[in-house]
N, C-alpha and C positions, 0 to 999 in steps of 0.2 A: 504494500500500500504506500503512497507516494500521500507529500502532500497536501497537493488537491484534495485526492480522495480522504484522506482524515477534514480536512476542512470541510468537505460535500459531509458528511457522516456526521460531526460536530453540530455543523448548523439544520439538519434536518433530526436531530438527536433533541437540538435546541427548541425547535418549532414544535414538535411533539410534543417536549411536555408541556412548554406554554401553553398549546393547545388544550390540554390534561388539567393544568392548572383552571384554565376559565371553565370549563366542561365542572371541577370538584366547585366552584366557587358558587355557580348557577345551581348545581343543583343544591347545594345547602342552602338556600336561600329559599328554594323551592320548599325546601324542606321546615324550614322556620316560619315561613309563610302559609305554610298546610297547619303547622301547629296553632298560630295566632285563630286560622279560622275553625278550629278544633273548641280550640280555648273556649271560644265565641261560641262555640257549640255547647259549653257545658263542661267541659273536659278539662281536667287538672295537669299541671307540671309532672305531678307523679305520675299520673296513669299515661301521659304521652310519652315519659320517659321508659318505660317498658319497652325494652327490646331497642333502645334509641342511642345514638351515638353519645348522647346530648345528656347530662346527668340533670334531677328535675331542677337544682338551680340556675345551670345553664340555660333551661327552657325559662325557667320563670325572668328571667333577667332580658331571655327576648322577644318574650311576651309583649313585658312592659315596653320594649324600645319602638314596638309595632303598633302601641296602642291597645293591646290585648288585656285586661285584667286578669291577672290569674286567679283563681280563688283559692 
């Protein structure tokens, strides 16, 4: 390998995970967003936190950033 080719390899290495990067950031958000209107449903920090990346004070803290109350 010559290099060009580590450089071709490097920056398409690079664009992938960027790519990966925005892809993980979208969907969390997606994800704190489905809580908020959960919340709004009824639904507590602890019971959203089941099975959840997200421990229930991490949900409750972005509840509250979303406008969400928790209860």
């Amino acid at each position: 390998m010559g290099p060009e080719e580590a450089d071709a390899k490097v920056k398409l290495a690079t664009t992938r995970y960027c790519d990966l990067v925005e892809q993980v950031e979208a969907a969390k958000q997606d994800l704190l967003n489905a809580y908020a209107a959960a919340a709004r449903e009824g639904l507590g920090p602890e019971e959203l936190a089941d099975g959840s990346p997200f421990t229930a004070d991490e949900i409750r803290r972005e509840l509250r950033a979303r406008g969400a109350q928790p209860r």
